[in-house]
C-alpha positions in Angstrom: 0.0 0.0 0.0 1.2 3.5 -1.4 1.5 5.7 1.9 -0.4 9.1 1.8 1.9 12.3 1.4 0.5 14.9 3.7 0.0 18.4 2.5 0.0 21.2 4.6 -1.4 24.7 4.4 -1.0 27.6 6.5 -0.9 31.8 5.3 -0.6 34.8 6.5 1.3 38.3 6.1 4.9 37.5 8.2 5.4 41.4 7.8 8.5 41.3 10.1 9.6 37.1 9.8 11.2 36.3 12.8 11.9 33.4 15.5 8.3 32.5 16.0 7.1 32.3 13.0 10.7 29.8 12.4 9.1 28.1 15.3 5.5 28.1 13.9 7.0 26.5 10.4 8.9 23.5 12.4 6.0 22.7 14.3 3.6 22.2 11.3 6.3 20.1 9.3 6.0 17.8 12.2 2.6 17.3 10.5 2.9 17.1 7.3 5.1 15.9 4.6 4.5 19.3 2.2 4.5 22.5 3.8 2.7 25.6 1.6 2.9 29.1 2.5 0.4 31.2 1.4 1.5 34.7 1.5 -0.2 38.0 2.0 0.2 40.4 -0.5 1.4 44.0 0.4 -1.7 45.3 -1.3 -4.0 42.8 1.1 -1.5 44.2 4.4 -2.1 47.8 3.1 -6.1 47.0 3.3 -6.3 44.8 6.0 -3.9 46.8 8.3 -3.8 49.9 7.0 0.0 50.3 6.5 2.3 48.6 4.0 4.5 45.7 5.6 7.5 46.3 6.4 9.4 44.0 4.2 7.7 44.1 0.2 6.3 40.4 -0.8 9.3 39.9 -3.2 11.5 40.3 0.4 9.8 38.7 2.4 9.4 35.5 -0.5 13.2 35.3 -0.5 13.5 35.5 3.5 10.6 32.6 4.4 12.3 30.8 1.0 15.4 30.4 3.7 13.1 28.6 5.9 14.1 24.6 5.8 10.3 23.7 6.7 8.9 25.6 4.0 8.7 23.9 0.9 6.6 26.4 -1.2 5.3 29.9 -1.5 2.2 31.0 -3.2 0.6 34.4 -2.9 -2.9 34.7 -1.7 -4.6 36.4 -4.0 -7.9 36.1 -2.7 -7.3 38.6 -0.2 -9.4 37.8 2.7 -10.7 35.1 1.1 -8.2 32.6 1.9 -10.9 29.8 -0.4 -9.1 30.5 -3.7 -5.6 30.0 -2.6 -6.2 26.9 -0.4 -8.1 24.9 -3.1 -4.9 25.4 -5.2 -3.1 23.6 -3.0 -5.9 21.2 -1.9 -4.0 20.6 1.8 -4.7 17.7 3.9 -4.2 20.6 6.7 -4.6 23.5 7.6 -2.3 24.6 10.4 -2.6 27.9 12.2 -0.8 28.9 15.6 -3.4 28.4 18.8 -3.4 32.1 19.2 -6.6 31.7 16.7 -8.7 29.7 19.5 -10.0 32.7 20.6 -10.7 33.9 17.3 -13.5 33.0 14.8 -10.6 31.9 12.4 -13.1 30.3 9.7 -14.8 33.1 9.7 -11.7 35.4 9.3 -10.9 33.4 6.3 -14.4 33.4 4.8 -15.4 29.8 5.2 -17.2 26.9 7.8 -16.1 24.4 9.7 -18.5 22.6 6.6 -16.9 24.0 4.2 -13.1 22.4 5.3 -15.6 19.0 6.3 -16.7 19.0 2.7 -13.4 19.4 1.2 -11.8 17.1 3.4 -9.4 19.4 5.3 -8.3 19.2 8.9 -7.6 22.0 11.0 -5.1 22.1 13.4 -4.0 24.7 16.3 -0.3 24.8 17.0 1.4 26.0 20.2 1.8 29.7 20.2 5.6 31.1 21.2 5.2 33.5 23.4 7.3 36.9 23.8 8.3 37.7 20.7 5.9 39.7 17.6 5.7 41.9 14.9 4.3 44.2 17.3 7.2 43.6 20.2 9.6 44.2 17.4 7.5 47.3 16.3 7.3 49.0 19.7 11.4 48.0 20.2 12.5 50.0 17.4 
């Protein structure tokens, strides 16, 4: 019997990458065999936050690309519909940091729990690390 190759999925805008989100990457490899990044755009930041990040998409590409548990990068261009860019990679999982527990994270990406039940799609919460953030860096510099 041919085993399954897991495929993983997580996004988001990693405006300032740093250790966590290194940390965040390891931890989902542990469950999966593929890991995609879907990444922000600086157009989506710009909207969604209200400021541009600090490091453009072609930068910040180049520095996750480093990343030894990343093993691809795709822009999401669905903006805050996150639908489009999942379904192109058709994950096994999605993975997000437990930080989103007390967050309606489906509806934050524009879909229901039925939606990742009908297309076959786990979701999984990964330990959060704790003391460092875009916004720590932020309010340090």
């Amino acid at each position: 019997m041919e085993q399954k190759h897991v495929i993983g999925y997580t996004g988001g805008s990693f405006a300032i990458p740093h250790f966590a989100h290194y940390n965040f990457f390891r931890l989902c490899k542990q469950f999966c065999d593929y890991l995609v990044v879907s990444l922000n755009t600086d157009e989506f930041i710009k909207e969604y936050k209200g400021n541009p990040p600090e490091f453009s998409y072609s930068q910040r590409v180049e520095i996750l690309g480093k990343c030894p548990f990343i093993d691809e990068i795709i822009p999401n261009k669905g903006g805050s519909d996150s639908k489009p860019a999942i379904l192109q990679v058709n994950p096994d999982a999605i993975l997000i940091g437990q930080d989103w527990l007390a967050k309606d994270y489906c509806k934050q990406m524009n879909f229901t729990p039925q939606w990742l039940t009908d297309h076959d799609i786990t979701l999984i919460y990964l330990p959060h690390t704790d003391g460092i953030s875009a916004t720590i860096i932020r309010s340090r510099l």
